[in-house]
C-alpha positions as CSV (number, residue, x, y, z in Angstrom):
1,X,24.9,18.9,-44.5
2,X,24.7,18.6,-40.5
3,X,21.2,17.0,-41.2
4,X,22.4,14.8,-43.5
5,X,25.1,13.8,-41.3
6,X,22.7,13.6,-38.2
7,X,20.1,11.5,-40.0
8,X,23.0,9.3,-41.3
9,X,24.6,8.4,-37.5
10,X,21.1,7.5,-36.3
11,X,20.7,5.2,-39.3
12,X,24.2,3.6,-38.6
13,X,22.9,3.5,-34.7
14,X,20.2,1.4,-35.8
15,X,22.2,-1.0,-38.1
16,X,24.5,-1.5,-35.2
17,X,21.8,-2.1,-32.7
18,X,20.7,-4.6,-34.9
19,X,23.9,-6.1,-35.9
20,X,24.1,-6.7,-32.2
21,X,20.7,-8.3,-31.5
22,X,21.4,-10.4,-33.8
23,X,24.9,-11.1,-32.5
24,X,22.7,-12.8,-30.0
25,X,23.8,-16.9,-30.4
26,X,21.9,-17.5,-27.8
27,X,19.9,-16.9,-24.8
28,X,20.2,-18.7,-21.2
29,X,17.5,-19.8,-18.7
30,X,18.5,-20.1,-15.1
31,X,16.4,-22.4,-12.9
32,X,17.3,-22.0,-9.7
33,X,15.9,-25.4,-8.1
34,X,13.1,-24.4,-5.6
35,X,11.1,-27.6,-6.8
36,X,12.2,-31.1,-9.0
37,X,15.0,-30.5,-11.8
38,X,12.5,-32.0,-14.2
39,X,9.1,-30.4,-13.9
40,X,11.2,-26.8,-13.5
41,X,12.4,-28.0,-17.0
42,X,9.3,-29.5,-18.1
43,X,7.4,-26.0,-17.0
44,X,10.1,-23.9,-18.8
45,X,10.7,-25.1,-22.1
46,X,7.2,-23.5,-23.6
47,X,8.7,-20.1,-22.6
48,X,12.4,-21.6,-24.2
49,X,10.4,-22.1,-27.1
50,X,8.7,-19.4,-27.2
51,X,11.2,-16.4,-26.9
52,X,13.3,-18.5,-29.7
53,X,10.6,-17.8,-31.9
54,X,9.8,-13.9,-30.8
55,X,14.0,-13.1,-30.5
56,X,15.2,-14.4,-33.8
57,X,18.1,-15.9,-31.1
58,X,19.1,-19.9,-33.1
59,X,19.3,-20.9,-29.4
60,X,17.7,-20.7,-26.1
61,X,18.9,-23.2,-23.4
62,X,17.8,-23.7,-19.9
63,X,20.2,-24.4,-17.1
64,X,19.0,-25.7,-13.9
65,X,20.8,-25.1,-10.6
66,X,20.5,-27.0,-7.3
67,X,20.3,-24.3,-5.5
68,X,19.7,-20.3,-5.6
69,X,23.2,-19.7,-5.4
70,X,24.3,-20.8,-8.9
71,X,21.3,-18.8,-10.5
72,X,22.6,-15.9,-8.6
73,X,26.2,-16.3,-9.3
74,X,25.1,-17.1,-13.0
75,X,23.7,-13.6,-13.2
76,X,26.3,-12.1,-11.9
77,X,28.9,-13.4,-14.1
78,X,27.4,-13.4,-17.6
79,X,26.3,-17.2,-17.5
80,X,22.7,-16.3,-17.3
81,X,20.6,-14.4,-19.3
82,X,17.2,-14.6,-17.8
83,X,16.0,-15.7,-14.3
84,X,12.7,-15.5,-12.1
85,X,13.4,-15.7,-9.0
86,X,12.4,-14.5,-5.9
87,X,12.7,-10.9,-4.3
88,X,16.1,-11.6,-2.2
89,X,17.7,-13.4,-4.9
90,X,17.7,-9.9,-6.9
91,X,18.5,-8.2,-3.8
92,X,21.9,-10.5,-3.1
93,X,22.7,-9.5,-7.1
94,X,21.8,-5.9,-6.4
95,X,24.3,-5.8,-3.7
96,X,26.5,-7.0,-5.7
97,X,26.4,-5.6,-8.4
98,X,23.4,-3.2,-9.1
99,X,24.2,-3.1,-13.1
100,X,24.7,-7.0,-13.8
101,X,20.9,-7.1,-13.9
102,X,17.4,-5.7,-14.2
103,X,14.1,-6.4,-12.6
104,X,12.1,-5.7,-15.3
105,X,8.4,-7.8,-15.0
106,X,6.5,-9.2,-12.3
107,X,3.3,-11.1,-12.2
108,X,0.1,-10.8,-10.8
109,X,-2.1,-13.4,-8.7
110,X,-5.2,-14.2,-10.1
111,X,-7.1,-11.6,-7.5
112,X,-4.5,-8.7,-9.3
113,X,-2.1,-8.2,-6.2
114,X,1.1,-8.5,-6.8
115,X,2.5,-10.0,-3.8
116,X,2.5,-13.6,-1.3
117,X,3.9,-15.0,1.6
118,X,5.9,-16.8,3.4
119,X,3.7,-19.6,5.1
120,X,4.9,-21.8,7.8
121,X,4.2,-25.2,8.0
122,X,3.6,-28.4,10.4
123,X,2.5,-31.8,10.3
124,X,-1.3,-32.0,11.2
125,X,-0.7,-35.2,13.6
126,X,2.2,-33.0,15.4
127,X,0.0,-31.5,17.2
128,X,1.5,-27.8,16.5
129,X,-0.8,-25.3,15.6
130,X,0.9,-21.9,16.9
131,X,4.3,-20.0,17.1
132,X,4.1,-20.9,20.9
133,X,3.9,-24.5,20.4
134,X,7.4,-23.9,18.1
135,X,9.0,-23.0,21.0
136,X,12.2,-25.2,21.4
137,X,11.5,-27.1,18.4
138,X,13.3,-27.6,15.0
139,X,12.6,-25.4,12.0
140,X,13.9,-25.9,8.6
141,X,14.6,-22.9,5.9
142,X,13.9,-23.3,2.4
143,X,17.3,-21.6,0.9
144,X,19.6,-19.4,2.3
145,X,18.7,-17.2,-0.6
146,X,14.8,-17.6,-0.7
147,X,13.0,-14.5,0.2
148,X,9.8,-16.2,1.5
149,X,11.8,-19.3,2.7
150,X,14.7,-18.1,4.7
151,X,14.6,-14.1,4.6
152,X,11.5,-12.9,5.5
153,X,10.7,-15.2,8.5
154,X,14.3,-13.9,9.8
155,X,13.0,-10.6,9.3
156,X,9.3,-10.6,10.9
157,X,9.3,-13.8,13.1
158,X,11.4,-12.1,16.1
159,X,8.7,-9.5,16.4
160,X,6.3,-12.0,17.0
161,X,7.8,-14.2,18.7
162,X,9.8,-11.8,21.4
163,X,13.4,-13.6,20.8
164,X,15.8,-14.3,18.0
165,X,15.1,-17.3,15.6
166,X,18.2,-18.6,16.8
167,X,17.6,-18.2,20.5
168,X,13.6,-19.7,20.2
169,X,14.2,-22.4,18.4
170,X,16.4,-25.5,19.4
171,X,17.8,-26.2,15.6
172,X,17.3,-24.5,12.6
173,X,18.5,-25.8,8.8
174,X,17.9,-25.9,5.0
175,X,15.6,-28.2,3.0
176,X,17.4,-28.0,-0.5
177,X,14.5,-25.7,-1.6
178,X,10.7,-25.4,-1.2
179,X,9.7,-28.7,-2.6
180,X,12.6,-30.2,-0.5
181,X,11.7,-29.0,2.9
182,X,8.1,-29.5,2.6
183,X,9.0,-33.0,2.1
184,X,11.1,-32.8,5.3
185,X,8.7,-31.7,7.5
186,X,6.4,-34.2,6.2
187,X,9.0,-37.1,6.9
188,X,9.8,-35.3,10.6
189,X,13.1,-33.7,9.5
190,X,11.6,-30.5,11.1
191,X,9.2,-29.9,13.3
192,X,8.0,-27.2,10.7
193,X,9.3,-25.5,7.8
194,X,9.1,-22.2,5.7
195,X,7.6,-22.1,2.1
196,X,5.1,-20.0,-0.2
197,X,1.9,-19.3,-1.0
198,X,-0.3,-17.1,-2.8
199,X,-2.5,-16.6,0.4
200,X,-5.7,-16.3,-1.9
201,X,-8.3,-19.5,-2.1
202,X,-8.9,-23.1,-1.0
203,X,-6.0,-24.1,1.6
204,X,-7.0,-27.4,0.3
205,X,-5.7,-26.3,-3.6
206,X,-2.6,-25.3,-1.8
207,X,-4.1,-22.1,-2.4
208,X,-4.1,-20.4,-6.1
209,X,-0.3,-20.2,-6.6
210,X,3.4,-21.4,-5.2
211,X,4.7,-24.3,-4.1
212,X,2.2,-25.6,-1.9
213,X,-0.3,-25.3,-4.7
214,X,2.1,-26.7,-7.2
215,X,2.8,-30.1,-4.6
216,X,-0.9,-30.4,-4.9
217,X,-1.2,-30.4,-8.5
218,X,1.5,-32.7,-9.1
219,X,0.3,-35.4,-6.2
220,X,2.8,-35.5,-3.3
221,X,0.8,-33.3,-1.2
222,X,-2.4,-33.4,0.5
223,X,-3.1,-30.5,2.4
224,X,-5.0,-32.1,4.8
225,X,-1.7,-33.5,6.2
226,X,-0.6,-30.1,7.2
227,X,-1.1,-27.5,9.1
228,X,-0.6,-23.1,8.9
229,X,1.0,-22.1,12.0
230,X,2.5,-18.5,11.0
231,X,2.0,-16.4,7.8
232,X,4.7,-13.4,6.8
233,X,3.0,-9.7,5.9
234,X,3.0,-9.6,2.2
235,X,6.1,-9.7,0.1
236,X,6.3,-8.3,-3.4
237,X,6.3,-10.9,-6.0
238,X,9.8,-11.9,-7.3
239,X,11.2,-10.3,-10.3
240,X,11.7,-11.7,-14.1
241,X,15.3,-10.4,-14.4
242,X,16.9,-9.6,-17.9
243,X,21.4,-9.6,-17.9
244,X,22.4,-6.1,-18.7
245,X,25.2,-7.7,-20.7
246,X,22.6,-8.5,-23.6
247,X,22.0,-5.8,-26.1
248,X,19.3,-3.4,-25.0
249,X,17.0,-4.7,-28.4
250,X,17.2,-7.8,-27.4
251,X,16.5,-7.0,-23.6
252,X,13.3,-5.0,-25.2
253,X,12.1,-8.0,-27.5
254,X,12.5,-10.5,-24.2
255,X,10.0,-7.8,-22.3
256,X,7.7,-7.7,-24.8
257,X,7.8,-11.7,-25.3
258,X,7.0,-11.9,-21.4
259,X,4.3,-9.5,-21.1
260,X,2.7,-11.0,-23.9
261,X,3.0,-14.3,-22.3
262,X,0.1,-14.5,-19.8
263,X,-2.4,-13.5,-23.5
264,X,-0.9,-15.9,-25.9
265,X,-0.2,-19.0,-23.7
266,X,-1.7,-18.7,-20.4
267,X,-1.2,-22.5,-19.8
268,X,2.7,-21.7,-19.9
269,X,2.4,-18.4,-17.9
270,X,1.1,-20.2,-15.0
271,X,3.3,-22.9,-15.2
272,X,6.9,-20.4,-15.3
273,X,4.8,-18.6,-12.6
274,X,4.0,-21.6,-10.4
275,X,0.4,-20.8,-10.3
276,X,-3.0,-19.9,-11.5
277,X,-1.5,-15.9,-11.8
278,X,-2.8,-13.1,-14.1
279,X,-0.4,-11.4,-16.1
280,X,3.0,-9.7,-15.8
281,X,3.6,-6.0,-14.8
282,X,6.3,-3.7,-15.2
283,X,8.8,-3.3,-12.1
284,X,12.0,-1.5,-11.4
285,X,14.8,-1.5,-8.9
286,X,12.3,0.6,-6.1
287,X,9.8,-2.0,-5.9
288,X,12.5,-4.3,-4.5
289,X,14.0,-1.5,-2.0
290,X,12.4,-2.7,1.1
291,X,13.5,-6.2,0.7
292,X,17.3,-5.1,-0.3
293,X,17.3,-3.1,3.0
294,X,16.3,-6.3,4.7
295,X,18.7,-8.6,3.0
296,X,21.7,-6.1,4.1
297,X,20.3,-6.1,7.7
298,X,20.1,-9.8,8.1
299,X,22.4,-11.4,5.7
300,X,24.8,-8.5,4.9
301,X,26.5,-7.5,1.8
């Protein structure tokens, strides 16, 4: 009878996991505006499509956010379901609140590493080409939340360059994302400005992945207008993070949708991941660790 009664609670276990998968009305895509509304959208809605069909879920909608911020707080608050988004964005949430989300995927570039930088950036006819010619000058942030584009320059440029960002250089500000301030520098906003890149092949591609390489492919950048002046130590790729408020079936089925994206549609794989990338690989809170430290050291809780 106790076996009976066993077998029959992990049958009604079941029934209810089910029940609430399927519960599951819909599921949200936050964007969090680190290039143009439209191609963000444009580059998103194969992966929209696609986890409607490998969910069950009648709906999935995307929502684009101007900025970091409302991806972030969408996370936090239920709004958002799923997000990629870049290391200190996932630390900000951890701090938080380290049960509103999980990191659960990353990908990989195209050599199989699983990390980038942050890659400073000048006007070629500006004649800067070092740190030392920065001195004094204005620099311009991507977002106050972007790991490559605001945190980790905060983090490793003092060691380099003997002072405090604010003490070295005359101004600093915020492009409005990486897109944005690359656009800045080029119209002299900034003397120079932070961004990201893969680091692996042709500077002239933009490199194989991020936004430089993405500015490239879609025509508003030639890289022979720029120049590299600084480049971060590597920085683990950004997390694809699933709301713990969603049912854990439906957080496994959206796993298994993305780690069979990169085999099934590579074409949309390296357009959600902004470059000419691999696959996806399984990550947890401790691959993030390093950058949450830093995030509490330079931005606080």
């Amino acid at each position: 009878m106790l076996k009976k009664a066993l077998l029959a609670a992990v049958a009604l276990g079941v029934v209810a996991s089910s029940a609430m998968a399927q519960d599951v009305k819909v599921l949200r895509i936050g964007l969090d505006g680190s290039e143009n509304e439209a191609d963000q959208i444009r580059n998103t809605q194969c992966v929209a499509d696609g986890l409607k069909a490998a969910t069950g879920v009648p709906e999935v909608q995307i929502f684009p956010s101007p900025d970091y911020n409302g991806v972030i707080q969408g996370l936090l608050g239920g709004t958002i379901d799923i997000a990629s988004m870049g290391a200190s964005s996932y630390a900000a949430i951890a701090i938080k609140d380290p049960n509103a989300v999980d990191p659960i995927l990353t990908y990989t570039q195209s050599d199989g590493s699983s990390g980038y930088y942050s890659i400073m950036v000048a006007r070629k006819d500006s004649g800067i080409k070092t740190l030392a010619d920065l001195k004094g000058k204005k620099l311009g942030f991507a977002d106050p939340d972007s790991t490559s584009g605001y945190l980790v320059p905060n983090v490793a440029l003092p060691k380099e360059i003997g002072a405090s960002v604010k003490d070295y250089f005359s101004e600093t500000g915020f492009g409005g994302g990486h897109e944005n301030l690359v656009l800045a520098v080029l119209d002299k906003k900034f003397d120079a400005g932070t961004t990201f890149g893969s680091g692996v092949g042709k500077w002239e591609e933009g490199y194989t992945g991020g936004n430089l390489h993405q500015m490239v492919n879609k025509g508003i950048l030639d890289m022979d207008d720029i120049v590299e002046v600084w480049k971060s130590p590597l920085i683990p790729n950004g997390p694809l993070m699933v709301s713990n408020k969603l049912p854990q079936e439906m957080r496994d089925k959206v796993e298994a949708f993305f780690l069979e994206l990169p085999k099934k549609d590579h074409d949309c794989f390296k357009a959600y991941t902004q470059g000419d990338n691999k696959e996806y690989i399984k990550v947890d809170p401790s691959f993030y660790q390093t950058i949450i430290d830093a995030r509490k050291s330079v931005i606080g809780g």
